[in-house]
C-alpha positions in Angstrom: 58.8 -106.1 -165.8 59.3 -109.7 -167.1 56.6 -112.1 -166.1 58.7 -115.0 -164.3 58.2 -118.7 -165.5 55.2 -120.5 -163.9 56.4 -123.8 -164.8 59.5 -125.0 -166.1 60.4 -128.6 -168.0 60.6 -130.7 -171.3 58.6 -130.8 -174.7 58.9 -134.1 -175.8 57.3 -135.8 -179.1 59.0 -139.5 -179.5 62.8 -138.4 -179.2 62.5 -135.3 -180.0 63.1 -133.2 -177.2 63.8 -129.3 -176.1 63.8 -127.4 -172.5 60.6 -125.1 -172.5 59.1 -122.1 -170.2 55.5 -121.6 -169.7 53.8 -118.2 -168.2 50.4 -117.3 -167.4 48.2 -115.8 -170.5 46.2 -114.2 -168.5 46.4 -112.0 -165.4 44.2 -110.7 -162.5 46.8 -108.9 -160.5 45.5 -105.5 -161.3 42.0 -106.8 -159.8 41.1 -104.9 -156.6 41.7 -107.0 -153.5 40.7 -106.5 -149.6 42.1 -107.5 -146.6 40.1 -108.6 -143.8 40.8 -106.1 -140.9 39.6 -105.1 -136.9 37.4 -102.4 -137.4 38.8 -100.7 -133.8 42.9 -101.9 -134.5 42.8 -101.8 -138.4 45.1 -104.3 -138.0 45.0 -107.2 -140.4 42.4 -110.6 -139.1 44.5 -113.9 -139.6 42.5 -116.8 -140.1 43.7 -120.4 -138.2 42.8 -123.9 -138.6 40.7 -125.0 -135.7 39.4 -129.2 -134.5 35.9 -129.0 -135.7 34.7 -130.8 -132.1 37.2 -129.6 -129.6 37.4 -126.2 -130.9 41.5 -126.0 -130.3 43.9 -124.5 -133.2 45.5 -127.3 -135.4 49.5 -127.1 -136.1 50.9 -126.8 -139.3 52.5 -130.0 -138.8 49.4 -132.0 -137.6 47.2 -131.4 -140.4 46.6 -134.0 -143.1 44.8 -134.1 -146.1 42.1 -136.7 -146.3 39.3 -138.5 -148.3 35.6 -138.7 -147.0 34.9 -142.4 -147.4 31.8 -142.6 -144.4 30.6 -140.2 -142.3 33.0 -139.5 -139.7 35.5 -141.5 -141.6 38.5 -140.4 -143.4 41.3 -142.2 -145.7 44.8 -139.7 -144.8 47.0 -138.7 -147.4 50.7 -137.7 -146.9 52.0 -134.7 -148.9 55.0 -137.3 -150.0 52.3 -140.0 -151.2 50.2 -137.0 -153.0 53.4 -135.4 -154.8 54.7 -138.9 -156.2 51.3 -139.3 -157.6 52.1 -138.7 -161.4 55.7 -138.0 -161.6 56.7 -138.5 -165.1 54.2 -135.8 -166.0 55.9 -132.8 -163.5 58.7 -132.6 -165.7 57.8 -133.3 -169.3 55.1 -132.4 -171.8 55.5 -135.6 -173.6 53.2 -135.4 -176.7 51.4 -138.9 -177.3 48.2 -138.0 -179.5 47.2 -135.5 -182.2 44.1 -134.0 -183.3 42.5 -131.8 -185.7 42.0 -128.8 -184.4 38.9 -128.5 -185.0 37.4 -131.8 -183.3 37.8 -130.4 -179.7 35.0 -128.1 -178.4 35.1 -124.8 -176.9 33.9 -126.1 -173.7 36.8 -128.6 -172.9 39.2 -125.6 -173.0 40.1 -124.2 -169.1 43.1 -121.9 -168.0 45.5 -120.8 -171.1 49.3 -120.5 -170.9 52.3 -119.0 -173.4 54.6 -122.1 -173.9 58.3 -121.0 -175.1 62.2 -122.5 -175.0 64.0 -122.3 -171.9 67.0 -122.6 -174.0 68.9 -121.6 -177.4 70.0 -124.7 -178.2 66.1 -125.9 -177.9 64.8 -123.6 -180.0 64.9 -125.4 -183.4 63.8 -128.6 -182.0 60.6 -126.7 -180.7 59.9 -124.8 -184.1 60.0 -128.3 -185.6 56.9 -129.2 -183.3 55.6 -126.0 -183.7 55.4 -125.8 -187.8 54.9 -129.3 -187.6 51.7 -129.3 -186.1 50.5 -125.8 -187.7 51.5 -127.9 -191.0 48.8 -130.7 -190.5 46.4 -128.2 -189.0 46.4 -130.4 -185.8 46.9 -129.8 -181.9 48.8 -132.4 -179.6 47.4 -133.7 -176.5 49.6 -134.7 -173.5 49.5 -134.5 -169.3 51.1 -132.2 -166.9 51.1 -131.7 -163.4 49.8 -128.8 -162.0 49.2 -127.5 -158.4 49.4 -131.5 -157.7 47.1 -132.5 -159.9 47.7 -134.2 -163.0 46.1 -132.0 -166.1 45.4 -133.1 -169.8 46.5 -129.9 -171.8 46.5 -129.1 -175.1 49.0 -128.0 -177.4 48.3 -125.6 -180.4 50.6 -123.0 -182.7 50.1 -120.0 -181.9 52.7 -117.1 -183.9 56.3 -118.7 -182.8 55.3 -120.0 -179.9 52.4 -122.2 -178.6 49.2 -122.0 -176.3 48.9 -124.8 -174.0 45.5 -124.9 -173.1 44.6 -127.1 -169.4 41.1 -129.2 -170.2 38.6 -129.7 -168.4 37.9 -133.3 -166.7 35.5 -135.4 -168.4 33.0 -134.9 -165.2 33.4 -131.0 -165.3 31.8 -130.8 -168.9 27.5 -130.9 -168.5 26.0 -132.1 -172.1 24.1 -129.8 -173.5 21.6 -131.6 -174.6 20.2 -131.2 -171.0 19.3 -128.0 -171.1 18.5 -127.3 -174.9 16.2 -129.9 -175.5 13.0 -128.1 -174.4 13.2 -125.2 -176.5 10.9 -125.4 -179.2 11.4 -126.0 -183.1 9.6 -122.8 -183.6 11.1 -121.1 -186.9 12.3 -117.1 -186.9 9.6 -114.9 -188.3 11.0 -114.1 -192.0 9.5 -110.7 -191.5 11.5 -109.8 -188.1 14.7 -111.8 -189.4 15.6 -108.2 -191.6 15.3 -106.2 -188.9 17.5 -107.9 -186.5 20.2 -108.7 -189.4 20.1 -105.1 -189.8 20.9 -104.7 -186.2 23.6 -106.6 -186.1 24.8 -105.4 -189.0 24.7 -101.7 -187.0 26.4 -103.1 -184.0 28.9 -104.8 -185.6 32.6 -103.9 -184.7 35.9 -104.7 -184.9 37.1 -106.7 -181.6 38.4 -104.5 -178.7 39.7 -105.5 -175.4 38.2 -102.1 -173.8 34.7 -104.2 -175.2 35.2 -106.5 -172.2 36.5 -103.6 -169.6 35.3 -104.7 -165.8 33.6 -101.0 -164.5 33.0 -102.3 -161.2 37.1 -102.2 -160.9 36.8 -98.9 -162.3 34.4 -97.5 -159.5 36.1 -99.3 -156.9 39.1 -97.6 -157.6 37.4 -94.6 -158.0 36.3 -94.7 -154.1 39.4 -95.9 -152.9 41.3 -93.1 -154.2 38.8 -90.7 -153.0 39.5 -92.3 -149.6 43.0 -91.9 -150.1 43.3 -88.0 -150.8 40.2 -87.3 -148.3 39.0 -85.0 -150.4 35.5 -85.2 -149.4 33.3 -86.1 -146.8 30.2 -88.5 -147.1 27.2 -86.8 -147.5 23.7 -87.9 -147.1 22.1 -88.1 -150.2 18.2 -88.2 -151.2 16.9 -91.5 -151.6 16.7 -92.4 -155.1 13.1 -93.6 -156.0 13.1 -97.2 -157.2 13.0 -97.5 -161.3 9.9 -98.4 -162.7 10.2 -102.0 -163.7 9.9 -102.3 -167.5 6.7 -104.4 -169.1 7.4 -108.2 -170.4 4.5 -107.9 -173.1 5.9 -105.8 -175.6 5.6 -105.9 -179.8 9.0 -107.8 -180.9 8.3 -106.1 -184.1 7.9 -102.5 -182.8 11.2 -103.2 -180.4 12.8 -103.9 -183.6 11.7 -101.1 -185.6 12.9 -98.0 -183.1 16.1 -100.3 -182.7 16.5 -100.3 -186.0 15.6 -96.5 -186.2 17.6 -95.4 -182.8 20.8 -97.1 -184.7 20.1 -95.4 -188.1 19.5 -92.2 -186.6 22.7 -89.8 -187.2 24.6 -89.2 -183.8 25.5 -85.9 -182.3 
């Protein structure tokens, strides 16, 4: 089934431009997801907007978005005056700076989306940006609207198409050095650094997807299709006697040796 467009627009670098599509990359449809329901109707709870001092329900048509600037005091916002907010960047991805692709760090990088032309005609005017920029090794940085709020995204080849990438805002992004600073200079024992080299070296794999399955999904699913075919009944169980909890002072060396040993060992 074809994934319909999320977003629909321009790619624009100086007077070069071409109509372009962009989907999701990712997907969590397939995630399990509940419904709130009355246990005695199994019908389906609705949730309502309610005055937080009289208590009453609130109309769609009387509610308001607004700005804390005081306790108890609000700046309103129309939807009008929210949606004209950044209009030149709803419609077009208009490229205005380049960088190497190397200078922007991991942790700027949000939500990813597959950018493609909307239109035959566009296509050669997008592979121009496209080879253009895989060329010079850079990415382009622009703005886009999204769900009402203006994004910076960024632009990198990917194959024929591109990856546009939403960043994070500047006060999303926590410096590091915050929370690194304390550990100590302390050097890795040259006589355990083997050892663990030789672990990784055992572990090591070629990169899966099913490395990163989700098993909770997998058990929930499990239950719900038991549900489903009522194929059995609950059944009181024995309590399970709580796991004895493991001892922090252990010999890092020893751990490493029957690691390195357990791994080694031939498998049935």
């Amino acid at each position: 089934m074809a994934v319909r467009p999320y977003w629909k627009g321009y790619l624009k670098l100086s007077l070069v431009t071409c109509p372009v599509q962009m989907m999701p990359a990712t997907s969590d449809e397939e995630k399990v997801r509940f419904h709130t329901l009355n246990r005695a109707t199994q019908n389906r709870v609705i949730s309502h907007y309610v005055d937080a001092v009289t208590g009453h329900e609130v109309k769609e048509d009387d509610q308001v978005k607004g700005y804390q600037r005081a306790e108890d005091e609000y700046v309103m916002l129309e939807d009008d005056e929210l949606e004209n907010v950044a209009l030149d960047s709803t419609k077009t991805i208009d490229i205005s700076t380049f960088a190497p692709r190397d200078s922007v760090e991991w942790i700027w990088f949000d939500t990813p989306y597959f950018l493609s032309p909307n239109d035959p005609v566009g296509q050669e005017a997008f592979s121009v940006i496209r080879e253009a920029m895989e060329a010079k090794r850079v990415v382009g940085i622009s703005r886009l609207v999204i769900s009402r709020r203006e994004r910076a995204v960024l632009l990198e080849p990917r194959g024929k198409g591109i990856i546009l990438w939403t960043l994070r805002y500047g006060d999303e992004v926590r410096d590091e050095k915050a929370y690194f600073e304390d550990i100590g200079n302390e050097k890795a024992d040259s006589d355990m650094m083997p050892l663990v080299q030789q672990l990784i070296e055992k572990k090591t794999q070629d990169w899966n997807p099913k490395i990163v399955v989700d098993p909770v999904q997998d058990r929930l699913l499990d239950i719900i299709n038991a549900r489903k075919k009522q194929l059995k009944k609950p059944q009181k169980g024995k309590a399970k006697s709580p796991a004895s909890e493991p001892s922090n002072v252990i010999n890092i060396m020893d751990a490493l040796r029957k690691s390195v040993a357990a791994e080694t060992r031939p498998r049935k």
